[in-house]
N, C-alpha and C positions, 0 to 999 in steps of 0.2 A: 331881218337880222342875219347875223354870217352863223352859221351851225355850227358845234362845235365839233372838233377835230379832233376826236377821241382817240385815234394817234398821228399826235400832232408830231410826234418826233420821230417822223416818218424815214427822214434823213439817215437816223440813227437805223432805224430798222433796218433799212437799206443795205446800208455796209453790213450790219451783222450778221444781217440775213443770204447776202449775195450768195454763200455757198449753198445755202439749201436752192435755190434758184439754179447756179450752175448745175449742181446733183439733177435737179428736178425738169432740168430744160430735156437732159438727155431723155426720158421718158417722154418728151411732148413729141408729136407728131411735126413736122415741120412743115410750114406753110408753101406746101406743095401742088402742084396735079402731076396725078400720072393716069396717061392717056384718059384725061378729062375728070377725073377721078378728085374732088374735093374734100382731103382729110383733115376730120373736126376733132379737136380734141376738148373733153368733157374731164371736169374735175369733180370727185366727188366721193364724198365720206360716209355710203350706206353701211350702217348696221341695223342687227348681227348681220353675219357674214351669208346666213340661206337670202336673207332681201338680196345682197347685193350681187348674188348670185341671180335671181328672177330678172331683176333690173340688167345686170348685161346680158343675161339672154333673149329681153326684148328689147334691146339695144339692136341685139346682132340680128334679129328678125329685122328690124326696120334697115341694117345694113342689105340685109338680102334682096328686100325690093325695091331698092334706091343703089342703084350701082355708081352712081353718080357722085353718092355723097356717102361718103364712110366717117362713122361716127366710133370714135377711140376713147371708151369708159374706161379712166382708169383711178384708183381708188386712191387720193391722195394723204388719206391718216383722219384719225378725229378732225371733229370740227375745229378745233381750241389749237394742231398741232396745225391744221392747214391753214389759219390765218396769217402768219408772217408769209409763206408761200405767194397768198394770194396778195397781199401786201408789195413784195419784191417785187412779182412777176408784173404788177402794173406799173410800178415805179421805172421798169425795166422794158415795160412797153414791149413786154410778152405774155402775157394773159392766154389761158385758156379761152379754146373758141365760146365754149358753155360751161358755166358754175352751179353745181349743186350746193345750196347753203341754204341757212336758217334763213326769212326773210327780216328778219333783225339786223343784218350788216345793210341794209338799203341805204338807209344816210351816209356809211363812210364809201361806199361805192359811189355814189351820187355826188359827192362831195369830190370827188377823184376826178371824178369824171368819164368810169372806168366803162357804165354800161351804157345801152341802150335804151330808151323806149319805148314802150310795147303797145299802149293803146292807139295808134292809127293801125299798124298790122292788126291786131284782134279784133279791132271793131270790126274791117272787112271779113269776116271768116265765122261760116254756119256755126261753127261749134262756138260763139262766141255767148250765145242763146240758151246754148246745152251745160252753161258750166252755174253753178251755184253763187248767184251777186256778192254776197258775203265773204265766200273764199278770197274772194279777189281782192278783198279790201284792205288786207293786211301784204299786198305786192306794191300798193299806193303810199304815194309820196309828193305834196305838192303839185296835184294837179297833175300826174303822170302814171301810167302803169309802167314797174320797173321789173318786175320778173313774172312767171305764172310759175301757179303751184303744181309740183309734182302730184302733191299727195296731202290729203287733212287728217286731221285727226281730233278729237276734243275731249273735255273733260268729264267724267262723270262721278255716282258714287258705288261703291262696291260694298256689299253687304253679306253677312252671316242670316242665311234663312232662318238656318236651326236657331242660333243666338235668340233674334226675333220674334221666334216663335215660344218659345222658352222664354220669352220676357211676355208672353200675351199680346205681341203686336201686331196686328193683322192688316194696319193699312201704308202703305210708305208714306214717307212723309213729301211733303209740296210746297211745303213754304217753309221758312226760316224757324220760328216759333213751330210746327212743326216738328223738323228737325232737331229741337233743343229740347222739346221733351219724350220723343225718340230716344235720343243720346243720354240720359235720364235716367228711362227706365231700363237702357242696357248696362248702367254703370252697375257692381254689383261687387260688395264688399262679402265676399263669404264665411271668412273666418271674423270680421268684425272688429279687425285693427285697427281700420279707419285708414287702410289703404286698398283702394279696391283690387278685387284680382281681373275685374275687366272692366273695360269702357266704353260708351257709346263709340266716341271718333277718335281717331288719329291726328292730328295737328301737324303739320311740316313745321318742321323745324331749321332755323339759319336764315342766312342773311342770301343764298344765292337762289340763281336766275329757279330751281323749282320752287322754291318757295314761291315767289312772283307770281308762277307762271298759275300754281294750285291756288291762289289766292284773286287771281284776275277773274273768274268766274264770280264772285261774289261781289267785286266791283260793278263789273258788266252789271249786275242785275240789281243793284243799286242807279245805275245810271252816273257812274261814277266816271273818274275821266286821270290820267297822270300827267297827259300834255295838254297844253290849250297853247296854241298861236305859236307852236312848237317849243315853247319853256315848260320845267317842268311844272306842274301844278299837284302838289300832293294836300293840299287844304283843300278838300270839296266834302258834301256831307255824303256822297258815295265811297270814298277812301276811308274817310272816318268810321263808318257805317261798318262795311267788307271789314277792318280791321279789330273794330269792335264786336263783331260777332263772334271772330274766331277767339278773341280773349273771353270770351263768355263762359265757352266750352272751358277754360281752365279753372276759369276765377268761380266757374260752378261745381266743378268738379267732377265733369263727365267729359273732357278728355283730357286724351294722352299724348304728351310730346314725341314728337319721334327722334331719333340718334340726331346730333347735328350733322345739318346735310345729307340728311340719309331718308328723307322725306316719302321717297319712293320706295324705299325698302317694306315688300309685304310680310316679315317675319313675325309683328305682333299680329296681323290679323288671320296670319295663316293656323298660328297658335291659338287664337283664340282669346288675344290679351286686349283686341278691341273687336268693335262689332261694324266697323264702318270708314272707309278709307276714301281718301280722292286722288285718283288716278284714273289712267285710260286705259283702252283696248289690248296696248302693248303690254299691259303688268304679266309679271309671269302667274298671279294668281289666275287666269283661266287656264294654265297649263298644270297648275296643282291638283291635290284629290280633295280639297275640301269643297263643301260646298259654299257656293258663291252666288249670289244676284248684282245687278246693276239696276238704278232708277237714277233720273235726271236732277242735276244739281237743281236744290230748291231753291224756290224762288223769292226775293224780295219784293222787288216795284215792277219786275217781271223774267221773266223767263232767259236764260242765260248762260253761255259756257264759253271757254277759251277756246279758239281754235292753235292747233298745231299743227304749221306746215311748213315741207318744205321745200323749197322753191326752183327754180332754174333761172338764172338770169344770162341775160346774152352780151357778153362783154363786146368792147369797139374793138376788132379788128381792122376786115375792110370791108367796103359794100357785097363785096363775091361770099366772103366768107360768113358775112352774117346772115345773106338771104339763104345761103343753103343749111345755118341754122335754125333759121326760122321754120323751112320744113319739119325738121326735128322736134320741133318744141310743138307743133300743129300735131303732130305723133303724139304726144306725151298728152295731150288733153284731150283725144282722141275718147268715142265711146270703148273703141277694141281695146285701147292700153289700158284705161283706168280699170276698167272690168277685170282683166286676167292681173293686174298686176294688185288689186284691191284685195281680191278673193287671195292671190297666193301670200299677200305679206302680210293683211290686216290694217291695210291703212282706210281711212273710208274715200269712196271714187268723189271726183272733184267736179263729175261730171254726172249730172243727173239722170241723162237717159242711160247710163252704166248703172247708177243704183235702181233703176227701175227695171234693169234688163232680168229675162227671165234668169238668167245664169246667175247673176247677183242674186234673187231673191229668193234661188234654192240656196245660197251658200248663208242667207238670215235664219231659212227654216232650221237649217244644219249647227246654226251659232246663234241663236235668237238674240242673247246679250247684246249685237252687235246693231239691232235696229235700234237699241235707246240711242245709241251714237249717233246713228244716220238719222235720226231722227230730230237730233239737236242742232244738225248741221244746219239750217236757216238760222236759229237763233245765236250763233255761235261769233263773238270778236276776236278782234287780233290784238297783240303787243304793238306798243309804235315801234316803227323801225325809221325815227328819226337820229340823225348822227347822235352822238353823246347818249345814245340808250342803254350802254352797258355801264356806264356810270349812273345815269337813272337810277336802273335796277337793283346796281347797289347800295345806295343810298336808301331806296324804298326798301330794300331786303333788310336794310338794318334798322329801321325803324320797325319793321313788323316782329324782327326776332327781339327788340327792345321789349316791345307790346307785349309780347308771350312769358316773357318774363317778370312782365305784372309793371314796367313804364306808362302812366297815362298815356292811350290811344293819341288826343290831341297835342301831345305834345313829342312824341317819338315823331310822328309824319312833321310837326313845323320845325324841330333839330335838320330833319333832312334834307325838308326848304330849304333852309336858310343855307347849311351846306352845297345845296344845288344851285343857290343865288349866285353863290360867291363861286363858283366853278365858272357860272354861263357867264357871270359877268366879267370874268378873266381871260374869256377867247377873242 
């Protein structure tokens, strides 16, 4: 079937966009050599701003032993502010030699016609052995690898020791049921209004991509699925399931909704207004003074978490310029790079003989938190990154923030079938 072309009015972007394009050419390196010298230009939207400091310092390391091939990191704005950019510049048939992006744009790239390839280069190549199967799953697209990951990352649950302990609870919870009377015994009404002043969980709340994304883990472990045969598919009893769990926490009364769209915000449980949050590695609560634990999203039909990565894909140039990308991107899955650049930013290595390396597993003894992560990484799926997935997401985003708001579960997910019917079937 033809994907849909989630901006299809590309045309339009085009004209509107050309001036950021003009502005933005002048920063690109121009397709040059001097005296054999091959300069790559790299887009890319690392935050905060110490990562994207580490990242072009081992940028400019790999410049120094590769005199051949010089490699031009420059930071082109959020993710959300670089997309008409990277939009124009193909249209314009100036693209960056390398893009760093979510690997959720894969379909409208793909659909362009804008990247490369990547499974014949990778399967020839040692490190191809060294890298974690799963990671790589969510760079696939119809029987092709279209970027590799920078960097993973995945979900987990963050908890109040004291809370916990102060409730009598002494073993974490592992499964769903579980978790629900975990979340129970932390809810806790103290002056006896019949509103509690804390709660077991945190709920995300809203209709955008975190919602989705803190919600996808419970899928996964349902066995659930949003695409099949690449249409959407939000009727399966894994969707249902993942959706009706987290309305449980409400409709029981042991969580709490979080601000809309603010899902990730850790000020209720910094406070102490819940006892249990889902989020990753990067929350600023390991930077806070309260105390804090992690344990592995529980499990339904099995064991499960979201991976978050992000990618590098190798746009079409020309033969010259994308083979001397390709070394590049051989760097970046490297055990050396994932190591140093794991341990400096917190992302977890993509590459295993880095998470085994002894360097890496002084720096778990140092963050212990950080091996529930590495530890979920085999079990861990991706988002699809088929064209039309940021409409997906929100159509499923509004069905679940329907849900939370007390909408029958089966019936918020087939509103947004039905809505996603009439979309695909309109391209």
């Amino acid at each position: 079937m033809n994907s849909i072309k989630s901006y299809h009015k590309i045309g339009l972007i085009s004209v509107i966009f050309t001036v950021f394009l003009l502005i933005f050419s002048g920063c690109q390196s121009a397709t040059h050599k001097n005296q054999g010298v091959i300069h790559l230009t790299l887009w890319q939207g690392l935050n905060p701003p110490p990562n994207r400091e580490v990242f072009n310092e081992l940028v400019a390391r790999f410049n120094q032993t590769h005199k051949d091939i010089q490699v031009d990191s420059i930071f082109a704005g959020q993710l959300d502010q670089q997309l008409p950019k990277i939009l124009t510049s193909v249209v314009a048939n100036s693209p960056p030699d390398i893009l760093s992006f979510s690997p959720q744009l894969t379909g409208q790239l793909v659909d362009l016609d804008a990247v490369v390839p990547l499974e014949d280069w990778l399967n020839q190549l040692p490190v191809k052995s060294e890298l974690y199967p799963n990671v790589l799953e969510e760079s696939e697209l119809n029987g092709h690898l279209w970027s590799i990951p920078l960097c993973t990352s995945n979900i987990g649950i963050f908890y109040r020791p004291k809370l916990f302990e102060q409730a009598g609870i002494t073993e974490l919870p592992k499964t769903w049921e579980d978790l629900k009377e975990v979340a129970k015994k932390l809810t806790i009404d103290r002056n006896g209004d019949g509103k509690p002043e804390q709660y077991g969980m945190l709920i995300p709340f809203g209709k955008g991509e975190w919602t989705v994304f803190t919600w996808f883990p419970f899928l996964l472990s349902s066995n659930g699925t949003i695409v099949e045969n690449n249409r959407p598919n939000l009727i399966n009893p894994g969707a249902i399931a993942a959706t009706q769990f987290w309305q449980d926490f409400l409709t029981e009364g042991s969580g709490r909704l979080s601000i809309p769209e603010r899902g990730y915000e850790e000020g209720d449980f910094i406070a102490g207004r819940v006892a249990m949050q889902i989020t990753g590695p990067w929350t600023y609560i390991m930077k806070s003074n309260v105390d804090y634990g992690v344990f592995p999203v529980p499990m339904n039909q099995r064991p499960a978490t979201v991976t978050g990565n992000g990618s590098l894909f190798l746009m079409k140039t020309n033969p010259e310029r994308e083979k001397a990308a390709l070394t590049f991107l051989e760097y970046i899955l490297s055990e050396q790079f994932q190591t140093e650049w794991s341990i400096r930013t917190g992302f977890l290595p993509v590459n295993i003989k880095s998470a085994n390396s002894p360097l890496y597993q002084e720096f778990l003894k140092q963050k212990p938190v950080m091996k529930v992560f590495v530890d979920q990484i085999p079990v861990a799926g991706g988002r699809p990154t088929i064209a039309g997935y940021s409409r997906l997401s929100d159509s499923l985003g509004r069905a679940i923030e329907a849900s939370m708001l007390g909408k029958p579960v089966e019936k918020s997910l087939q509103e947004a079938q039905e809505r996603l019917e009439l979309i695909w079937e309109k391209q």
